[in-house]
C-alpha positions, 0 to 999 in steps of 0.5 A: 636649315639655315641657307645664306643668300648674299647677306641674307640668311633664309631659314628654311625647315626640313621635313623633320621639323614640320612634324607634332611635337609629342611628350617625352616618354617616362621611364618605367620606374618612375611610373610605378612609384606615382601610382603608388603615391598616388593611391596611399594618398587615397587610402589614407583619406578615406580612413580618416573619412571612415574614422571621422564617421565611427567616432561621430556613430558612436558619439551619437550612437552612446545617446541612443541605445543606453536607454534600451540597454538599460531597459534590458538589464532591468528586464533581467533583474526581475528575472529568475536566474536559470540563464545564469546558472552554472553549469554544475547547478545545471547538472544536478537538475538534471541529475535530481530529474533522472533519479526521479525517474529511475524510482519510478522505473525500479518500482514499477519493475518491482511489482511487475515481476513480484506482484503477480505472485501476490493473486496466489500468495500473501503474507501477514503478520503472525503475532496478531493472527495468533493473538486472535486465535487465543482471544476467540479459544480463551472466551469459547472453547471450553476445558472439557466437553462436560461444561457445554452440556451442564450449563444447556441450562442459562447458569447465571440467571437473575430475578426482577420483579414482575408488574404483578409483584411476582418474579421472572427469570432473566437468561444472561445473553452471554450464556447463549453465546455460541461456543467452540469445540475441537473434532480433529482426529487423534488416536484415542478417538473411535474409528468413524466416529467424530469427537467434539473435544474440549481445551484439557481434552487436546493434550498432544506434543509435537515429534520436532521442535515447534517453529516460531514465525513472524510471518504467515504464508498463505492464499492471496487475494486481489485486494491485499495485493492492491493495497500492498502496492498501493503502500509501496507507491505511497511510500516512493512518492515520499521520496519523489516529493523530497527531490521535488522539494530540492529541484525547486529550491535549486530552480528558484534561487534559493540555493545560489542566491538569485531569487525572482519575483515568483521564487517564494510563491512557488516555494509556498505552493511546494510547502503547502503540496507537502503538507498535504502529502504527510497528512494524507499519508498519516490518514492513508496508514491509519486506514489500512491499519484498520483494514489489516486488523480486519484481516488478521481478524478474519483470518483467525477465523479461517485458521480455526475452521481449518484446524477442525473447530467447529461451532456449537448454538445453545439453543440446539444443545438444550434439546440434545439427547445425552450419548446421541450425535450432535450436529455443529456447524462449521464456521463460514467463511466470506468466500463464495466458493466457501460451501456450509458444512455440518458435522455429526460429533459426539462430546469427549465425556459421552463416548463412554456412555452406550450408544442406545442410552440417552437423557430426555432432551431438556424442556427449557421454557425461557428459551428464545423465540427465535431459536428455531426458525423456519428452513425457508426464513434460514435459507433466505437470510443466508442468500440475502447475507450472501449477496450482500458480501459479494455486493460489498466484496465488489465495492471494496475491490474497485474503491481499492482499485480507484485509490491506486490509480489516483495514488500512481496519478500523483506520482506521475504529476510529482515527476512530471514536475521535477522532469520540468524543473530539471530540464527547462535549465537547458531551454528556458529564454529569458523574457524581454519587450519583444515577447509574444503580446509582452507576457511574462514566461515565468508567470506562466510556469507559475500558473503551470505549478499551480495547477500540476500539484492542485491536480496531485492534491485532488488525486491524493484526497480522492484516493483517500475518500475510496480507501475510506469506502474499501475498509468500510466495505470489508469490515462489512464483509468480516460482520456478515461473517460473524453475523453467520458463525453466531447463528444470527443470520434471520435475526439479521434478515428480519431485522430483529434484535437477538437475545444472545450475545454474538461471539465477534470482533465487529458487532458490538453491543451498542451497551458495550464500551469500545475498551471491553474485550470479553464481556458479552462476547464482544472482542478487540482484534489485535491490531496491526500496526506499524512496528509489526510489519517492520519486524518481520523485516529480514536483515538482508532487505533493511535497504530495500524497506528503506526505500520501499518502506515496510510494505516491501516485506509483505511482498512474496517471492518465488520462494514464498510461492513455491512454498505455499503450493508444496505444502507448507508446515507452521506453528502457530502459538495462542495463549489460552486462559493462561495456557499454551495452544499450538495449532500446527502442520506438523505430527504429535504423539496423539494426533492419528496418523495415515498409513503412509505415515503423514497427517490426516488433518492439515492442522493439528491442535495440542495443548501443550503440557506445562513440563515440555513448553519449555523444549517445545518453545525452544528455538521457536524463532526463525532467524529468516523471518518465515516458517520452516518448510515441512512436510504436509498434507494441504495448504493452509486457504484463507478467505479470497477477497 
């Protein structure tokens, strides 16, 4: 404040004035906006900051991880390209790996539920054990029972010159072979007696159409259901190695084009696998081949004790009395079970003679030494003969037993193989630098193959060495039978050589050429091979031999069991010499009868005559594949092994 004083003016401040001067206050508004101003500044430096950095890290970082991902990308090149398959290629891996083990599943159910049946059934092909039949009758079982006993005497009889100049009678060997004679019982035979019937002496005709099969029911054993499901494994692994073959192409790159470096050696350790495979199966076959026509050998010789044939020894009959009772054996079989029977029998052409009136007994002086041995010699031989069989029955069953399982071993590491190649689709890592000690995973399924189908092979020729070992030891079984049945049970124990010729689908004369049939008794079993098991196939199982092979017809079923424990009716049909022999459960017009109408035997034997083959062979084919159920008395019992 101003004040005048004469002509002075004193400025004088007020109070107001004295205080601090302070800043003018902004509005709100314009407060804000600086703010804003001030931080979109901010921003905007620091992405140019951020952006300067990034193109500096990527200008630099270009220089710095090319060479890494170059080494990956050669890392992947040398791959296989299971990270790279599709997921359709992916998807039939695994499809081929659950079909694999689906087989294994139906066929493993198959013998579970139809196996068991076959410890008391089995089937065999007709055609062969008929065959047999008819070579055994053709070469023993005389036209009449007059012919034994004329020719007790050697009928063929040659003379060599002696060391003194003299001469000597030679007996033909063939002349002392065993024959057989037929002592069913039929009408025109005595009551209580036994006769002994020659071919012509067994005319008969059955009341009903005979009934062709071409199958045969009878008892099973454990060796024939064994190597039955033996063939049905072999058979299924064929196919396993198929999907095996397929999975690895599939696996390897061959299919998509995307080899590895272990591509082509897996595939050749496949190749070579299966090679191995067909060979075995080629030799696996031909082996039980063998041991089926062993079988059908054997049981014709069963079929012929149960038809009522008995065996009648040269050496015996050169000392029998004419019209007296004759004393044949029975024809033995390989079971323990099996008990020696003899049979009291008179000759067909002797029954007219009186009982009390009988011949001298013939005095032959070139009668072998050893046609009648000591009880004790004959006893002895026939227990050695005895536990030789259950030696060799023993063996078979286990090399038997060792084959399947080395067999279902194979089948087991071939799926194995196909469940690795079907599953690692999903989880296989590629290798890089950063594997465990830098080793390669794909090198090691190699290796891994590798040693999987080196096993297989291994398990496949095992099993081949003990298939080899059971035919062998069964076709010992089936000699030591036939050694019995021709009377040479001492000549064997004594290790001697015999002077008659042994009636036999096993013991060959060493002189003897394997293409002879007849000569010297020597004879060819009928072989079963491949077809005649697919010809029993019916229509209704074409799919199932398809996929189980033809081993599946040899399988039984409740109705085939039910069958042969209720009495099964057959008719089996064997050429003799030219003629029609029909050995069946069904009655004849000649063959006795019980009160109650039914057999007394279980099996009758007719020789059918010439003007009713033809009606009698009509319709003989069953359409099933299998003989018609009938009544009968007892089932037909083959040999248990």
């Amino acid at each position: 404040m101003r004040r005048a004083t004469g002509d002075k003016r004193v400025f004088s401040p007020d109070a107001q004035s004295l205080l601090p001067l302070s800043k003018p206050k902004l509005h709100s508004r314009d407060s804000s906006h600086t703010i804003a101003k001030l931080t979109s500044r901010k921003i905007v430096n620091i992405i140019i900051r951020a952006a300067s950095a990034a193109l500096g890290f990527l200008i630099l970082g270009q220089f710095a991880v090319m060479p890494a991902i170059k080494a990956v990308r050669a890392v992947q090149a040398d791959l296989t390209g299971v990270q790279r398959m599709s997921i359709g290629i992916k998807i039939t891996e695994t499809l081929i790996a659950v079909i694999s083990v689906s087989i294994v599943t139906v066929v493993y159910r198959l013998l579970i539920r139809r196996g068991t049946l076959m410890s008391t059934t089995a089937i065999y092909p007709c055609s062969a054990v008929e065959k047999n039949i008819g070579k055994l009758l053709s070469s023993a079982w005389p036209d009449y029972s007059g012919d034994v006993t004329r020719n007790a005497v050697a009928g063929t009889q040659t003379i060599d010159p002696g060391s003194s100049g003299g001469s000597v009678l030679v007996r033909d060997k063939d002349s002392e072979r065993i024959r057989l004679m037929y002592i069913g019982k039929m009408r025109s035979d005595e009551d209580g007696r036994l006769i002994a019937k020659g071919l012509f002496d067994s005319c008969a005709e059955p009341k009903s159409r005979c009934s062709r099969a071409r199958s045969w029911l009878t008892s099973g054993s454990p060796l024939m259901k064994t190597i039955v499901q033996l063939l049905i494994w072999q058979w299924a692994t064929f196919w396993l190695v198929l999907l095996m073959v397929l999975a690895t192409l599939i696996y390897n790159g061959f299919l998509t084009g995307e080899l590895a470096i272990d591509s082509y050696p897996r595939l050749t350790i496949i190749v070579l696998y299966s090679l191995g495979y067909l060979a075995h199966s080629i030799y696996v076959w031909r082996v039980i081949s063998d041991f089926l026509t062993n079988v059908g050998a054997g049981a014709a010789w069963s079929l012929l004790e149960r038809a009522n044939f008995v065996v009648c020894h040269h050496h015996d009959l050169r000392r029998h009395p004419t019209g007296r009772p004759f004393s044949f054996r029975g024809i033995d079989k390989a079971s323990k079970e099996h008990v020696p029977t003899m049979y009291e029998a008179v000759f067909r052409h002797e029954t007219a003679s009186p009982k009390d009136a009988h011949d001298e007994p013939i005095v032959d002086d070139y009668r072998s030494d050893y046609a009648s041995d000591d009880p004790q010699a004959v006893k002895a031989a026939l227990a050695t003969i005895e536990k030789a069989q259950e030696d060799e029955r023993d063996a078979a069953r286990d090399a038997a037993k060792l084959a399947l399982d080395r067999v279902m071993s194979n089948v087991m590491i071939v799926t194995g193989i196909i469940l690795s190649s079907g599953f690692s689709s999903w989880t296989s890592n590629q290798a890089t630098e950063n594997t465990p000690n830098n080793f390669n995973s794909q090198q090691i399924g190699s290796l891994a193959l590798l040693t999987s189908l080196s096993l297989g092979a291994a398990a496949m020729f095992t099993s081949a060495m003990h298939l080899s070992v059971m035919e062998s030891s069964f076709n010992t079984i089936l000699s030591l039978k036939e050694t019995k049945i021709n009377g040479q049970a001492v000549d064997h124990y004594k290790k001697r050589s015999s002077t008659s010729s042994a009636l036999s689908f096993t013991n060959h004369d060493s002189d003897v050429s394997s293409s002879t049939t007849g000569h010297a008794g020597n004879l060819t079993a009928c072989r079963i091979g491949f077809m005649d098991i697919l010809t029993m196939t019916k229509a209704s199982d074409i799919a199932h031999v398809f996929f189980l092979g033809p081993a599946y017809t040899l399988l039984p079923d409740k109705q085939d069991h039910i069958r042969t424990s209720r009495n099964l009716q057959f008719d089996l049909f064997a050429e003799v010499r030219g003629n029609t022999v029909v050995l069946t459960t069904q009655p004849t017009n000649e063959h006795a009868l019980t009160g109650e109408g039914t057999n007394v035997e279980a099996v009758n034997v007719c020789l059918l005559p010439q003007g009713a083959m033809k009606s009698t062979l009509a319709g003989s084919e069953d359409t099933h594949g299998k003989s018609n159920s009938h009544a009968s008395e007892k089932p037909l019992v083959c040999d248990q092994v």
